[in-house]
N, C-alpha and C positions, 0 to 999 in steps of 0.2 A: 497758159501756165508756163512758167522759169522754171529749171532745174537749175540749183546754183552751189556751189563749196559754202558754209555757213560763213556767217559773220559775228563778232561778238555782240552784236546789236539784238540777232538774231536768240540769244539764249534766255530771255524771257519768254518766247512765242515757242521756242522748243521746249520748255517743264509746263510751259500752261496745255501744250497738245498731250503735251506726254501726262502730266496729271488728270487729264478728260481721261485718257484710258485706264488708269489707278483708279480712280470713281465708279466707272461703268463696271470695271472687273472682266475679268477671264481673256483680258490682253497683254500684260502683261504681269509677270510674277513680283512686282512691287507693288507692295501694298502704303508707302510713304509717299507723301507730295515731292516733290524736287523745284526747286530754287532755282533762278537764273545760277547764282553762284553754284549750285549741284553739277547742273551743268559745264560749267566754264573748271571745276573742274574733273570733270570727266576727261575734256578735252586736253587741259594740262597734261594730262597724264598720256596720253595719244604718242604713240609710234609713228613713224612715218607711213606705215604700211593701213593707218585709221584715220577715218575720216568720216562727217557729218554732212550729209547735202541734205539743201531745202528743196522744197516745191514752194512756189511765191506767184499769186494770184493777184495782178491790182493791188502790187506793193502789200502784201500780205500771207506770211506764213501759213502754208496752210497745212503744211505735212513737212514730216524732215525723216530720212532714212539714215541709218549710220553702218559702218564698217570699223569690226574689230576684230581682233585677233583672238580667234579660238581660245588661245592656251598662250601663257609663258613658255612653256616644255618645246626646246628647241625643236624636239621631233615637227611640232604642231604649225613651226613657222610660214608655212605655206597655207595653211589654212586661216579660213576667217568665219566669222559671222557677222549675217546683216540683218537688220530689221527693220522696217519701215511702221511708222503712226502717223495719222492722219486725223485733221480736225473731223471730229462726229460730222459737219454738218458737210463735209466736201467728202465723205465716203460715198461710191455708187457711180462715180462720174468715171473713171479711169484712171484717175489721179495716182492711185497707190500703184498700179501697173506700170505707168510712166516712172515714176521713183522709182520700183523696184528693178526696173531695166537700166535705168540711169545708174544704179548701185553697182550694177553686174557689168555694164558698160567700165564704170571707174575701176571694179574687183579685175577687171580682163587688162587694163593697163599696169595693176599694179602687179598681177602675174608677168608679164613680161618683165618688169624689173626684177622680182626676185628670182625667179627660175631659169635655170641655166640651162638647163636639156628639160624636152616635153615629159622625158620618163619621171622628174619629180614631179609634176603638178598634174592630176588628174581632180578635174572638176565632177561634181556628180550632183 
């Protein structure tokens, strides 16, 4: 398995994962399908400090995690949220453990750019 930054190629295989968990239920709090274009723009909209990585199996999407920013509220700037979805049929193998390390690997780079002394950023 590739951990990789997304592609725009990549945003129909991101709402078809992300809509398997909208169907199943009690994974995510949208109850709507999402569109390639849903996504593309989600990503429009991205700070520098967000970002989408895949998991890619034999040239195929199989999970994609994202990083975004908590809050607008400047207090909030250092914080983020992540979350990871994975295709139904590649849950159980490791795959989402891989992604979500890969997420907190990218979240630990982009601490170091924003935070200037360790007394801002406390991870928990």
């Amino acid at each position: 398995m590739q951990i990789r930054t997304y592609l725009k190629t990549d945003f129909q295989a991101i709402a078809d994962i992300y809509n398997e968990s909208i169907a199943i239920g009690g994974v995510t709090m949208d109850l709507q399908a999402y569109s390639s274009d849903d996504i593309a723009a989600i990503v429009k909209k991205f700070n520098h400090r967000e970002t989408i990585l895949v998991a890619q199996k034999e040239n195929q999407v199989i999970g994609w995690g994202i990083i975004k920013r908590y809050s607008d509220r400047p207090g909030y700037y250092v914080c983020c949220e992540t979350s990871i979805y994975l295709d139904f049929s590649s849950t159980g193998k490791g795959y989402g453990h891989s992604l979500q390390n890969a997420l907190l690997e990218k979240v630990n780079l982009l601490k170091k750019a924003w935070v200037n002394s360790p007394q801002q950023f406390l991870f928990h």
